[in-house]
MARRO-214287 format. One line per field, with one value per residue: x, y, z of N, C-alpha, C in turn; residue number from 1. Coordinates in nm, 2 decimals, m for minus. Example, Ala and Ser with C-alpha at 12.3 -4.5 7.8 and 13.67 -1.06 7.14 Angstrom:
REM MARRO-214287
n_c1 (1.32,1.28)
n_c2 (m0.57,m0.22)
n_c3 (0.78,0.71)
ca_c1 (1.23,1.37)
ca_c2 (m0.45,m0.11)
ca_c3 (0.78,0.71)
c_c1 (1.32,1.29)
c_c2 (m0.33,0.00)
c_c3 (0.78,0.79)
num (1,2)
This chain:
REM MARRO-214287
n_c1 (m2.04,m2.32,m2.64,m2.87,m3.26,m3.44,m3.72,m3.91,m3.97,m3.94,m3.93,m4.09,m4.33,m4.25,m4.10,m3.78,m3.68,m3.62,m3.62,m3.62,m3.51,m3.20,m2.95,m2.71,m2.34,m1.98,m2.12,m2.04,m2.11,m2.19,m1.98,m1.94,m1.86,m1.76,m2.02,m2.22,m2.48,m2.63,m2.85,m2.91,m2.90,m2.99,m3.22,m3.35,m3.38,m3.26,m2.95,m2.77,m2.45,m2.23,m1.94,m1.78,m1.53,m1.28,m1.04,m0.90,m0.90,m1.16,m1.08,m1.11,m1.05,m1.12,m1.35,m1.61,m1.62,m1.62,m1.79,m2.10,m2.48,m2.78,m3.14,m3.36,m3.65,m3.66,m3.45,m3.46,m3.58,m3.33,m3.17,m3.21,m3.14,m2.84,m2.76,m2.92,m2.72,m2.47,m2.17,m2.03,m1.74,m1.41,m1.29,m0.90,m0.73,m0.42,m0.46,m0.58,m0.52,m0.64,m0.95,m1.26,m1.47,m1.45,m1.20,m1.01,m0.65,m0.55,m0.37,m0.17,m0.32,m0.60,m0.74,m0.81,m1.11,m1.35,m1.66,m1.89,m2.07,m2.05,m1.82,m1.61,m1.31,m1.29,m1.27,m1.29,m1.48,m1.62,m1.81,m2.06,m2.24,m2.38,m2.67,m2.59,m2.85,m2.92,m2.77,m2.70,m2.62,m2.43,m2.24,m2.11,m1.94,m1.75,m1.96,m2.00,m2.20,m2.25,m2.15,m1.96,m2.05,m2.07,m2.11,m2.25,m2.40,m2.55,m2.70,m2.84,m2.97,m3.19,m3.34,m3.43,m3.58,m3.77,m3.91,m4.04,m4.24,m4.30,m4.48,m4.37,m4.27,m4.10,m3.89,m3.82,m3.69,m3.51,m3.34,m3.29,m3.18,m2.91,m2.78,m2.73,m2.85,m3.02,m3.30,m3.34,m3.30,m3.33,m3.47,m3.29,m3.34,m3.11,m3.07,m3.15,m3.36,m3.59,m3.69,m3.79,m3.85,m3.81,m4.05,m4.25,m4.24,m4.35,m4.59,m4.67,m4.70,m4.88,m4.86,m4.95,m4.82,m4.56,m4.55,m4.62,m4.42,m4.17,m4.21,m4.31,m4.13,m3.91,m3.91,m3.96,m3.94)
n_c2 (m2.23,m2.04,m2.12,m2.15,m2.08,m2.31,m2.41,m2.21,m1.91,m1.67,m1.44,m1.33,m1.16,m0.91,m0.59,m0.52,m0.29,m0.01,0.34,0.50,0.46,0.39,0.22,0.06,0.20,0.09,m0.27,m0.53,m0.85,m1.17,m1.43,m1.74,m2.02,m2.37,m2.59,m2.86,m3.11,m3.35,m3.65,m3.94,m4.24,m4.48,m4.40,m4.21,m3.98,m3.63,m3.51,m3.27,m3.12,m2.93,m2.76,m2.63,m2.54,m2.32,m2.28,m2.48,m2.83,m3.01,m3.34,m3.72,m3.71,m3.48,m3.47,m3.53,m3.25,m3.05,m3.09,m3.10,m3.23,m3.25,m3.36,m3.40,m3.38,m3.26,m3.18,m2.88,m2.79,m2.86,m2.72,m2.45,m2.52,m2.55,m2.28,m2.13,m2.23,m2.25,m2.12,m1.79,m1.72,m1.65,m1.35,m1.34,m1.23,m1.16,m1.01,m0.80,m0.47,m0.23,m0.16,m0.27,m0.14,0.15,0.23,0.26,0.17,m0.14,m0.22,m0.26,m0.22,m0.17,m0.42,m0.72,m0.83,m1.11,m1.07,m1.27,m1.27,m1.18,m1.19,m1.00,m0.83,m0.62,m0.38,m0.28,m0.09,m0.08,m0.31,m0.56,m0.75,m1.05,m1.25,m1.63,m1.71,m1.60,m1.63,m1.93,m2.27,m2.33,m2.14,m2.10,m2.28,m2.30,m2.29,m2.09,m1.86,m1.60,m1.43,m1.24,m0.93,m0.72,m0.34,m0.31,m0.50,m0.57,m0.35,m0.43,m0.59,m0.56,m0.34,m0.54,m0.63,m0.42,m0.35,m0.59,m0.62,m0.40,m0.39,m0.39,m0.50,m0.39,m0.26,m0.46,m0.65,m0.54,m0.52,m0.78,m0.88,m0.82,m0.98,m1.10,m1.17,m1.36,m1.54,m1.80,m1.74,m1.62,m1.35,m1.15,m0.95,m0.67,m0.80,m1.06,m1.16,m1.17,m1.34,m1.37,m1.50,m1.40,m1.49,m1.46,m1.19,m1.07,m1.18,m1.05,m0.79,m0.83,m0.87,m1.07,m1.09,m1.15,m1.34,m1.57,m1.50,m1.56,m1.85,m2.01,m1.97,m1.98,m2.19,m2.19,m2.23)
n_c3 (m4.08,m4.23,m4.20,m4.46,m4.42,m4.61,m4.84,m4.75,m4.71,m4.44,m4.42,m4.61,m4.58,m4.46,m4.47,m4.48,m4.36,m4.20,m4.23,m3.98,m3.81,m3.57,m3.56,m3.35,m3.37,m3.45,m3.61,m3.53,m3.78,m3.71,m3.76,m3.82,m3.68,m3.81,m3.85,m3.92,m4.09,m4.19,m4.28,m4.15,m4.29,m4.21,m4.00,m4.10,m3.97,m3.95,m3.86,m3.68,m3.58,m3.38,m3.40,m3.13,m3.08,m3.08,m3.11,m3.28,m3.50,m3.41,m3.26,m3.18,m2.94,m2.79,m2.89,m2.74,m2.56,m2.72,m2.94,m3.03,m3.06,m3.24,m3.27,m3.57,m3.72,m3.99,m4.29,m4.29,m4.03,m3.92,m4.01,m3.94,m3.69,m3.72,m3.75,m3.54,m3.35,m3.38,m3.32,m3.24,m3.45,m3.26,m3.28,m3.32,m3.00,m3.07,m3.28,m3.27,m3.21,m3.09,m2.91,m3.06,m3.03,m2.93,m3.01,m2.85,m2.77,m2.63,m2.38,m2.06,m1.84,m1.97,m2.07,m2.30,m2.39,m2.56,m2.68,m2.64,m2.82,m3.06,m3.14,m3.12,m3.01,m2.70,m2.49,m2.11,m2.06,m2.29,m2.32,m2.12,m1.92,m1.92,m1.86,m1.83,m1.98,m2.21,m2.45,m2.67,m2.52,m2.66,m2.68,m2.49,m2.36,m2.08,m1.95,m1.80,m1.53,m1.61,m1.93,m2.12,m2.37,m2.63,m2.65,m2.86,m2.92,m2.71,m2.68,m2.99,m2.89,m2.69,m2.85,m3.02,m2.85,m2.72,m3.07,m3.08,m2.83,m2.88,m3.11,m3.36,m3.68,m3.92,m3.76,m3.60,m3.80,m3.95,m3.74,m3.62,m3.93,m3.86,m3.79,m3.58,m3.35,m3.13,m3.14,m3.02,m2.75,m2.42,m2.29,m2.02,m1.73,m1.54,m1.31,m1.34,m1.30,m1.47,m1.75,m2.07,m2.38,m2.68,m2.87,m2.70,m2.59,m2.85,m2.85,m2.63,m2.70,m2.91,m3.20,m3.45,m3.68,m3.64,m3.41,m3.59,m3.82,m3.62,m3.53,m3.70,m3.93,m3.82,m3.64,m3.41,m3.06)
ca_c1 (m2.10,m2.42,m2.69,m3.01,m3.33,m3.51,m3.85,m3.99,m3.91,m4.00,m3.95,m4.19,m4.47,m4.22,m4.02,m3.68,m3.58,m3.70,m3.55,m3.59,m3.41,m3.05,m2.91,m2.55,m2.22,m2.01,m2.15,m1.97,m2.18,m2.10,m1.91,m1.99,m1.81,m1.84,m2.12,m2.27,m2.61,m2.66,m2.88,m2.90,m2.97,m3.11,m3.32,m3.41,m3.36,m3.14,m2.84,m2.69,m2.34,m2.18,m1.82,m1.76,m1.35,m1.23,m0.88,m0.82,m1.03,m1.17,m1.02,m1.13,m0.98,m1.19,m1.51,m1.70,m1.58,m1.62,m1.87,m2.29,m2.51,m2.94,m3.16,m3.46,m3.74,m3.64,m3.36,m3.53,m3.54,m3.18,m3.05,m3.22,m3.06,m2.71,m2.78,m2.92,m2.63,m2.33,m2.12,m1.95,m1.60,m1.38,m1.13,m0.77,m0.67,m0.31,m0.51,m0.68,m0.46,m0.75,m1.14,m1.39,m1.58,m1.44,m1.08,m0.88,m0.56,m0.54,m0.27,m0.15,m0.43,m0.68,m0.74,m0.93,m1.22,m1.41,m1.79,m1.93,m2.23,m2.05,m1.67,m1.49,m1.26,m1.38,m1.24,m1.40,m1.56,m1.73,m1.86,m2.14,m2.25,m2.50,m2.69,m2.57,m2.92,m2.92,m2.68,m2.72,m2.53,m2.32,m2.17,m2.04,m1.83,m1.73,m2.08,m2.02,m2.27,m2.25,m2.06,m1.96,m2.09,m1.98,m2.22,m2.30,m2.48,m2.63,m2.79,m2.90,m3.11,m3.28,m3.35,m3.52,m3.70,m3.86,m3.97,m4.12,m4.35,m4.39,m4.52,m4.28,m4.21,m4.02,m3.79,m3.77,m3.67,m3.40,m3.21,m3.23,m3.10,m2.78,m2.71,m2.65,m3.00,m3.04,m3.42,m3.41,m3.29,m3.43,m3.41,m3.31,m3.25,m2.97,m3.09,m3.19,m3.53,m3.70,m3.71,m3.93,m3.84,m3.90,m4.21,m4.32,m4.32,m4.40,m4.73,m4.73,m4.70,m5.01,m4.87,m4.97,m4.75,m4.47,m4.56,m4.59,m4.30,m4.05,m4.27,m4.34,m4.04,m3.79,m3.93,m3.90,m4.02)
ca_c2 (m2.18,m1.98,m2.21,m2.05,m2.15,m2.35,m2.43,m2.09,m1.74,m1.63,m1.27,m1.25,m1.04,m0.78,m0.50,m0.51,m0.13,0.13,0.47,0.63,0.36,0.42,0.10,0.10,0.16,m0.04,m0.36,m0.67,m0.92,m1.30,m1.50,m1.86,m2.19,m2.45,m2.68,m3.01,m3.09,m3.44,m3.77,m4.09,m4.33,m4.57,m4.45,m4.08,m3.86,m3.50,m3.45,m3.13,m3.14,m2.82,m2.77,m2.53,m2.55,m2.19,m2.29,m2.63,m2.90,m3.15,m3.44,m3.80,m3.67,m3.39,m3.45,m3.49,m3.13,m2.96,m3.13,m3.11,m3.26,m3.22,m3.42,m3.36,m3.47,m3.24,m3.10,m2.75,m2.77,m2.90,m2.65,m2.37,m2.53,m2.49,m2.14,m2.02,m2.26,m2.26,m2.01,m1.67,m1.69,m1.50,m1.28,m1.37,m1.14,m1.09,m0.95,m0.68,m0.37,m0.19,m0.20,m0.25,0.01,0.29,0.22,0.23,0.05,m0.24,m0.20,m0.37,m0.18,m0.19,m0.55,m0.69,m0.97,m1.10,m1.07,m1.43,m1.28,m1.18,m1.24,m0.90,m0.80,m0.48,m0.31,m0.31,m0.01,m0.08,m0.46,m0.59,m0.86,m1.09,m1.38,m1.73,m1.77,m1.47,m1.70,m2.09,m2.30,m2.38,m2.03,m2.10,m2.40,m2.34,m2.30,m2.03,m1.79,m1.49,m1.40,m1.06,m0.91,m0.58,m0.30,m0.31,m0.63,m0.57,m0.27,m0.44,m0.70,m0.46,m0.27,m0.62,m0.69,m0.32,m0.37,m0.71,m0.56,m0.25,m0.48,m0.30,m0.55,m0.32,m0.27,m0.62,m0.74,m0.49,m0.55,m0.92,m0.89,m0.73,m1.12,m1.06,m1.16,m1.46,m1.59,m1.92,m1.72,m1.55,m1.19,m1.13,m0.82,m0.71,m0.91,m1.21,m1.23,m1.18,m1.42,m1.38,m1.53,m1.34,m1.52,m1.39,m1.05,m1.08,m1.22,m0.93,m0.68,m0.83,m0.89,m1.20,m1.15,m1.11,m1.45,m1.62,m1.51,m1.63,m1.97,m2.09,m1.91,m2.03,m2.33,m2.09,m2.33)
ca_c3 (m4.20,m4.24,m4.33,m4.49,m4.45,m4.71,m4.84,m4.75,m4.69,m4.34,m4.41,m4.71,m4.57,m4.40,m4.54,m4.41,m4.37,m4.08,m4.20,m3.86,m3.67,m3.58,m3.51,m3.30,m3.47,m3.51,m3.56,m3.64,m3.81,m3.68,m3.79,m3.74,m3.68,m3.90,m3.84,m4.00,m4.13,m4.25,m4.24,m4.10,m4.44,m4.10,m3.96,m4.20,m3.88,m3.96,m3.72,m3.64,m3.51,m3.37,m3.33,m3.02,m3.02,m3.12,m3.12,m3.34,m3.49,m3.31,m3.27,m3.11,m2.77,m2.74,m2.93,m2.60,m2.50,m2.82,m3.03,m2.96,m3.14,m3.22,m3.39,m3.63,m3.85,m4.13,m4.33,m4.27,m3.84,m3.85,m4.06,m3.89,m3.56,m3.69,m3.76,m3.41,m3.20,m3.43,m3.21,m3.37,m3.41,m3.18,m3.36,m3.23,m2.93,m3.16,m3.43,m3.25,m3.07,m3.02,m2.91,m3.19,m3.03,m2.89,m3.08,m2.77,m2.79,m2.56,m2.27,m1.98,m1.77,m2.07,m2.10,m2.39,m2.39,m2.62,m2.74,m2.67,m2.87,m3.19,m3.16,m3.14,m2.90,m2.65,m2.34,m2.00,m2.10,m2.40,m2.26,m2.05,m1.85,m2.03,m1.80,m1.93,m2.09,m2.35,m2.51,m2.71,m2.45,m2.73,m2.73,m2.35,m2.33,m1.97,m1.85,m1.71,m1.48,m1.70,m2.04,m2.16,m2.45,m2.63,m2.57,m2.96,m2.95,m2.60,m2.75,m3.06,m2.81,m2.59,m2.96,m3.06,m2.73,m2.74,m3.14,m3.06,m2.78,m2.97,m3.25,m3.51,m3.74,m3.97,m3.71,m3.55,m3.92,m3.96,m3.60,m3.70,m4.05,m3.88,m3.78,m3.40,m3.25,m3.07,m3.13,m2.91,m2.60,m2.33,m2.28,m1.91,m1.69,m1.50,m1.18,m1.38,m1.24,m1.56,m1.84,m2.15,m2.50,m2.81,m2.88,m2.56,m2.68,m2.98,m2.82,m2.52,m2.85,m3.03,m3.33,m3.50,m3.80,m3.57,m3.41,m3.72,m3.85,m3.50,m3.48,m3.85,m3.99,m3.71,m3.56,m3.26,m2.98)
c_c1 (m2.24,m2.50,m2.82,m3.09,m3.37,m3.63,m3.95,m3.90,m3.98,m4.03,m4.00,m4.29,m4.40,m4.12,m3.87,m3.59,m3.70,m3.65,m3.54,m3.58,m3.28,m3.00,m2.73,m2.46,m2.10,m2.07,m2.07,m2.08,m2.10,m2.03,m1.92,m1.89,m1.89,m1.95,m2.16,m2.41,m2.62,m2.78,m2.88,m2.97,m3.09,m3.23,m3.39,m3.39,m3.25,m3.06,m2.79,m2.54,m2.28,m2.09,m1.82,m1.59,m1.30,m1.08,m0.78,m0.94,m1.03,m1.18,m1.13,m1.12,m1.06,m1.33,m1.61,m1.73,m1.68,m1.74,m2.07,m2.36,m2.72,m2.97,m3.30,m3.54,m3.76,m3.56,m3.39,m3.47,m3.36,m3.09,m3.04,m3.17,m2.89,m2.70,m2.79,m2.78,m2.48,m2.28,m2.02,m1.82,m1.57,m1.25,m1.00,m0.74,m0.51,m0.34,m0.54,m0.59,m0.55,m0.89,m1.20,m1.47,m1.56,m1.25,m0.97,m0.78,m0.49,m0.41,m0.25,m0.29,m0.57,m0.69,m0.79,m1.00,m1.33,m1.61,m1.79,m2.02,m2.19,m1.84,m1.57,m1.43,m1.23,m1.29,m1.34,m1.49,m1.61,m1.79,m1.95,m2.13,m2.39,m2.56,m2.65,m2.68,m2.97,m2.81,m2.72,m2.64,m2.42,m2.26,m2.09,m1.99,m1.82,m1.85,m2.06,m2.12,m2.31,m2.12,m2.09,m1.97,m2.08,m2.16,m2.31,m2.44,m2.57,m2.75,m2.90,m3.02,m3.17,m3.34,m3.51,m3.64,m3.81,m3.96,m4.08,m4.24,m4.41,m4.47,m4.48,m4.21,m4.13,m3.90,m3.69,m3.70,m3.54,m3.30,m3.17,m3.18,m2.96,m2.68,m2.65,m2.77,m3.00,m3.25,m3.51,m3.38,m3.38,m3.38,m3.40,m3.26,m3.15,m2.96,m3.12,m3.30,m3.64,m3.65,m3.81,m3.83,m3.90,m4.01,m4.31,m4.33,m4.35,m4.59,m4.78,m4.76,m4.82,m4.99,m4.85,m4.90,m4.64,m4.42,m4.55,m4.45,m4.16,m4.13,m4.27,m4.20,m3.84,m3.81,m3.85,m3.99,m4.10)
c_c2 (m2.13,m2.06,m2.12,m2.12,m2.20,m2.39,m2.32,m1.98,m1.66,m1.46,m1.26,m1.14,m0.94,m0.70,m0.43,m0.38,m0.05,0.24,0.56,0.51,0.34,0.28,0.15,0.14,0.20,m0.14,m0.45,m0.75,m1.07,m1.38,m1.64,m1.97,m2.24,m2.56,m2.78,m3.02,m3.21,m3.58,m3.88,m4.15,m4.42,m4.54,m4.30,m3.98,m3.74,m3.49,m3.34,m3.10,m3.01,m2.81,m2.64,m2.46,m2.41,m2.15,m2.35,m2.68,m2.96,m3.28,m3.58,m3.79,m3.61,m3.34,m3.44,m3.33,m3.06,m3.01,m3.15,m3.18,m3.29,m3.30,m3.37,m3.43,m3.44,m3.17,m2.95,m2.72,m2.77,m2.81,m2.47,m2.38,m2.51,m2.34,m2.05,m2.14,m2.25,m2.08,m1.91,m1.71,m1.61,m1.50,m1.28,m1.22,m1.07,m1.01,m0.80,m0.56,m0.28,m0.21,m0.14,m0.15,0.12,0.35,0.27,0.19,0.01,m0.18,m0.30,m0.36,m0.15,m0.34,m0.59,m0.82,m0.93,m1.13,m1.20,m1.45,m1.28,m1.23,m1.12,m0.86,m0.67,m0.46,m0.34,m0.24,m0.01,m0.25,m0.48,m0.67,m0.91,m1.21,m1.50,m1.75,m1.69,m1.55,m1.87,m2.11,m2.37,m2.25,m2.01,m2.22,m2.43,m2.33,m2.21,m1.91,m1.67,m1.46,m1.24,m1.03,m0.77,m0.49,m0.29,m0.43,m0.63,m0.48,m0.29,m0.54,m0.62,m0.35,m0.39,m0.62,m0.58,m0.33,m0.47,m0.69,m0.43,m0.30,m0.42,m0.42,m0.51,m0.33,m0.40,m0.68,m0.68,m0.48,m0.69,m0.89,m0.83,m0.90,m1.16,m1.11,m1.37,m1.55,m1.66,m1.86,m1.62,m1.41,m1.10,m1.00,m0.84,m0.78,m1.04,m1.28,m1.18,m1.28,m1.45,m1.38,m1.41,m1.34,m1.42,m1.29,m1.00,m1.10,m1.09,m0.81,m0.67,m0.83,m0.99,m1.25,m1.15,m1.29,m1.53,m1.66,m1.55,m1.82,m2.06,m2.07,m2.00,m2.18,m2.32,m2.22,m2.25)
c_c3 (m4.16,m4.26,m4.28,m4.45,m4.57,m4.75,m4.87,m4.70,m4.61,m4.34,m4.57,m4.71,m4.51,m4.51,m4.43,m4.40,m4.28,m4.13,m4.08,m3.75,m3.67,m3.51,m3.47,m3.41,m3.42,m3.47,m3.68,m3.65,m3.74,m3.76,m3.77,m3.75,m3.72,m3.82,m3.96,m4.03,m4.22,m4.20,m4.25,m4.21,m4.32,m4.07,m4.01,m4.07,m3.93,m3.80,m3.76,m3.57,m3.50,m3.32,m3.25,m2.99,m3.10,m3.14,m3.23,m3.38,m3.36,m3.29,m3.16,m2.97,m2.74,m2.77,m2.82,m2.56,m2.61,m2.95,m2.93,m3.04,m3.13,m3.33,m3.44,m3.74,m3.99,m4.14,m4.25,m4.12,m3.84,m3.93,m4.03,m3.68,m3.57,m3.70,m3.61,m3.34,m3.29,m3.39,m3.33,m3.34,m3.36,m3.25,m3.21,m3.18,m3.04,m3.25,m3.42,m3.16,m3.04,m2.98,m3.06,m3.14,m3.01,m2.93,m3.01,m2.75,m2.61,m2.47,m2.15,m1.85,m1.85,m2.14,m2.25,m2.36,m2.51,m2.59,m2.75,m2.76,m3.04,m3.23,m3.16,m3.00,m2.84,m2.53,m2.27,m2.05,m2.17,m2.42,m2.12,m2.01,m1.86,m1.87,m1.91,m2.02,m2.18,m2.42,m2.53,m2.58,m2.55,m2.71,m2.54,m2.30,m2.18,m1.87,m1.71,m1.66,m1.55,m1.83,m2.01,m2.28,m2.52,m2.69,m2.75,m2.97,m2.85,m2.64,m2.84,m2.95,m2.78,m2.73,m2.98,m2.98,m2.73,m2.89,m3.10,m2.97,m2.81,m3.10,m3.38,m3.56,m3.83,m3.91,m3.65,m3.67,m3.94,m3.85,m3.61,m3.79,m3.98,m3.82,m3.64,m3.37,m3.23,m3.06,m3.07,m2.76,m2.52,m2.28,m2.11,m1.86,m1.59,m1.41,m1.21,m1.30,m1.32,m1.69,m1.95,m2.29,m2.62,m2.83,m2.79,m2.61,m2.73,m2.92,m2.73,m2.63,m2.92,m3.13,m3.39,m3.59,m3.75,m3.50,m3.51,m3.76,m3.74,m3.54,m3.64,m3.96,m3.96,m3.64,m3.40,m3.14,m2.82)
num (1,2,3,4,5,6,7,8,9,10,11,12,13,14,15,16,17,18,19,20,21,22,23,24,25,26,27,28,29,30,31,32,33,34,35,36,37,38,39,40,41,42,43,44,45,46,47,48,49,50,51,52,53,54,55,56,57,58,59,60,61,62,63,64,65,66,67,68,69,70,71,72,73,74,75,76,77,78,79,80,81,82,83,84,85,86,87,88,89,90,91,92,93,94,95,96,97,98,99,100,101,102,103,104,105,106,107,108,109,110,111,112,113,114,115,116,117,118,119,120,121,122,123,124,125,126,127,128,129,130,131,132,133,134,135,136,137,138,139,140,141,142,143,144,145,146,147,148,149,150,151,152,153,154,155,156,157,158,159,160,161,162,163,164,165,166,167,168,169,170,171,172,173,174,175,176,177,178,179,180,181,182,183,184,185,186,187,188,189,190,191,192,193,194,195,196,197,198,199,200,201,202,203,204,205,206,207,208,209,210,211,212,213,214,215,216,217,218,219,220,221)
């Protein structure tokens, strides 16, 4: 489930529309696995519990595997933690006979894989190769080296990363609002020898309401 924030309203001071920004198409919005959000009567701490299992629930057997769990000092943090880690659903391979992007239909030599970023299922050709930490590590189960990510969502990142050091909040508000942006990860290139968080440049950008709004908004760390 989606959970909002509460309390306050991080996007108050921006205006969530660029008209001269073409953002990809299509784009799937995510879809999220459910998640939890409750507290301990003991000892008043908020937990976070994130189921990860894309298959089934999860059961006593496999809670270790498939279950996470964060804690916090207020409703608020812990409800903007299931938000960035609760992983997108991935639409069932049976469902899909062609690519979401380039509406290929699947084959024996046209594979399909899914979007670890939003959940839709893409051809070679219209899919990338993400480093594991452009991604929660809830959204990679097998811990593995690199995911693949369909070129929609890769686009929209490298969209965000340029607003954020372009200090266009306008724009940064309306690539987030599309529900694909990852906030707490790190935005690496293709050699994976750079590593800079949002914040980061948001700060290289100079824009303070930019900061603000990831840090105060997000409980961006």
């Amino acid at each position: 489930a989606n959970y909002p924030s509460i309390s306050v309203n991080p996007n108050a001071d921006f205006v969530s529309s660029s008209r001269s920004l073409a953002l990809p198409d299509p784009i799937h919005t995510r879809n999220l696995l459910v998640s939890s959000v409750y507290q301990n009567e003991a000892t008043g701490i908020w937990i976070t519990t994130i189921n990860m299992n894309q298959k089934s629930n999860v059961t006593r057997s496999n809670a270790a595997k498939y279950l996470k769990a964060f804690s916090f000092h207020t409703e608020r943090e812990a409800r903007e933690s299931a938000y960035a880690n609760a992983p997108a659903k991935m639409i069932p391979f049976e469902e899909c006979a062609q690519c979401f992007i380039c509406d290929a239909k699947f084959a024996v030599f046209r594979r399909a894989s899914h979007c670890r970023n939003c959940g839709v299922c893409v051809c070679c050709s219209c899919c990338v190769t993400w480093n594991k930490l452009s991604v929660p590590d809830t959204y990679n189960v097998k811990n593995e080296s690199s995911v693949k990510v369909c070129k929609s969502c890769d686009t929209l990142s490298r969209m965000f990363r340029q607003a954020l050091l372009n200090a266009d909040d306008k724009s940064a508000l309306t690539i987030y609002n599309t529900g694909n942006i990852n906030l707490r990860c790190q935005f690496m290139t293709l050699k994976g020898n750079e590593a800079m968080l949002p914040i980061h440049c948001a700060a290289e950008g100079g824009s303070l309401k930019l900061v603000q709004w990831l840090f105060q908004g997000y409980f961006f760390p």
